[in-house]
C-alpha positions as CSV (number, residue, x, y, z in Angstrom):
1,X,-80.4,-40.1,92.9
2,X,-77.1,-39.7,92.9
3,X,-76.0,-42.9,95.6
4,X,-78.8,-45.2,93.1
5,X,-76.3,-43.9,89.8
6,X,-73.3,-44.8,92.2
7,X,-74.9,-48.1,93.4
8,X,-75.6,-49.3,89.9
9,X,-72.1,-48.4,88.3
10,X,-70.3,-50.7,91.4
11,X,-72.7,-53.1,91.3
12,X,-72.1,-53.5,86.5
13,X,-67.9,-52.8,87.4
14,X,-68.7,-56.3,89.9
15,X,-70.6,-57.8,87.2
16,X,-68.2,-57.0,84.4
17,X,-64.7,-58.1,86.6
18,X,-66.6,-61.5,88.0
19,X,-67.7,-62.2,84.3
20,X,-64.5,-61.4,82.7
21,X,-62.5,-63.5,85.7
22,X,-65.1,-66.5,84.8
23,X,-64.6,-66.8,81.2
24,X,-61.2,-69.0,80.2
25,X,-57.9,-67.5,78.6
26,X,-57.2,-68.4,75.3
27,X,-54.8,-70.4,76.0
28,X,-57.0,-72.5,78.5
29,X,-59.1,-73.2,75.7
30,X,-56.6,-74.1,73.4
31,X,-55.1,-76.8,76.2
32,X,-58.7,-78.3,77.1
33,X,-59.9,-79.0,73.5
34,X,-59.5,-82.6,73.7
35,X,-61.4,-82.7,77.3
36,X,-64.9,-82.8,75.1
37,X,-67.0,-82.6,72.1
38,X,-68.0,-78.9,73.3
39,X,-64.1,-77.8,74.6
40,X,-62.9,-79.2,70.8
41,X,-65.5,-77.1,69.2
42,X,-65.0,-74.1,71.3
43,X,-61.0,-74.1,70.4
44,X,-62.1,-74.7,66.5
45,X,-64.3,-71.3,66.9
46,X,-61.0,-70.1,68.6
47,X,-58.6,-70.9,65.6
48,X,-61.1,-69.2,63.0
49,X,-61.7,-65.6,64.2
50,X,-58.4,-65.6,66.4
51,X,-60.0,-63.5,69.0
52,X,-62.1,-64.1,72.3
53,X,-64.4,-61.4,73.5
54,X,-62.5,-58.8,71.4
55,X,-59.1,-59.4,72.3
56,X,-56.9,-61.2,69.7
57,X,-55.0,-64.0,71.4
58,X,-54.3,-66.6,68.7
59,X,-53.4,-66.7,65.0
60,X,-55.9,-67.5,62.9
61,X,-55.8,-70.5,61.2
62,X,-59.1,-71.9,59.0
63,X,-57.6,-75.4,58.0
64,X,-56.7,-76.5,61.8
65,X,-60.6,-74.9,62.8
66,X,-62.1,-76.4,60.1
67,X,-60.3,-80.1,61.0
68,X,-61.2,-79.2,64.2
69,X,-64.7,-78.9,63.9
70,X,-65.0,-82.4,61.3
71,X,-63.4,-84.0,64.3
72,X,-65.6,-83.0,66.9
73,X,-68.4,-84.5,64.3
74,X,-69.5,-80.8,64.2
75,X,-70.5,-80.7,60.2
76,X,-73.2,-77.8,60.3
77,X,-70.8,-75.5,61.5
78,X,-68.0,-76.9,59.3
79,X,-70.2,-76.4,56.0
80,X,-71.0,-72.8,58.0
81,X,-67.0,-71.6,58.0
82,X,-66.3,-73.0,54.4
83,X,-69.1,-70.9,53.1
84,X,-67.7,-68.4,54.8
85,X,-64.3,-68.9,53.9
86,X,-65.3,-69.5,50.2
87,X,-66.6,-65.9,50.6
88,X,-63.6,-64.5,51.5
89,X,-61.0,-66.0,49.1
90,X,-64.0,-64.8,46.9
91,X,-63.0,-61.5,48.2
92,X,-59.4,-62.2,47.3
93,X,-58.0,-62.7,50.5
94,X,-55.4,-64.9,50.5
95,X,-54.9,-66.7,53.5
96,X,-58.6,-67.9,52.5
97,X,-57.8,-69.6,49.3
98,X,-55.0,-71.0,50.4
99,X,-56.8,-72.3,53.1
100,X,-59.7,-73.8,50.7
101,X,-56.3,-75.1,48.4
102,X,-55.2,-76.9,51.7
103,X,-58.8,-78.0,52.6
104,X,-58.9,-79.5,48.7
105,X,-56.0,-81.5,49.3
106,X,-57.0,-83.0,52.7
107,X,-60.3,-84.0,50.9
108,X,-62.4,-81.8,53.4
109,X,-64.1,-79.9,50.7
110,X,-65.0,-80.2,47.3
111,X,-63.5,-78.0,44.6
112,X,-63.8,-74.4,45.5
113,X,-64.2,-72.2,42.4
114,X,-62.7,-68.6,43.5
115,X,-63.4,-65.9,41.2
């Protein structure tokens, strides 16, 4: 029993260290973002929660993600993270309404009521 216990925790450490090595840095995705469509939209979702897999890595920064993701042609998820951002600055977070100001101005959304 206790060599199958053993067994299993190498075999998940293996796992865990070959899936960790296999998913880019931050600041690999950041550098391949105009490579593709996908890489864009991957570095938009990067700029938004400013974390990969946990780990904070890069400041977060809604207007470049949101610019980021009209560019890529990617609107669903656009529409997604204004909804969500509209939520926040509903919240009274800051960065959030300037964000949506910012987002105003560039003519990327329409006018955001924050209450």
């Amino acid at each position: 029993m206790r060599r199958t216990i053993l067994a299993a925790l190498l075999l998940l450490a293996a796992v865990s260290s070959v899936a960790a090595e296999a998913l880019p840095s931050c600041e690999q995705v950041l550098a391949d973002a105009n490579k593709s469509r996908a890489h864009k939209i991957q570095a938009a979702l990067l700029y938004y929660h400013g974390k990969q897999m946990g780990k904070r890595c890069v400041k977060v920064d809604y207007v470049k993600a949101i610019t980021m993701l009209n560019e890529a042609g990617d609107a669903s998820d656009a529409a997604s993270l204004v909804k969500d951002l509209s939520s926040k600055a509903n919240s009274g977070n800051p960065m959030a309404i300037n964000a949506l100001e910012k987002l105003e101005r560039l003519g990327l959304v329409k006018k955001v009521r924050v209450e």
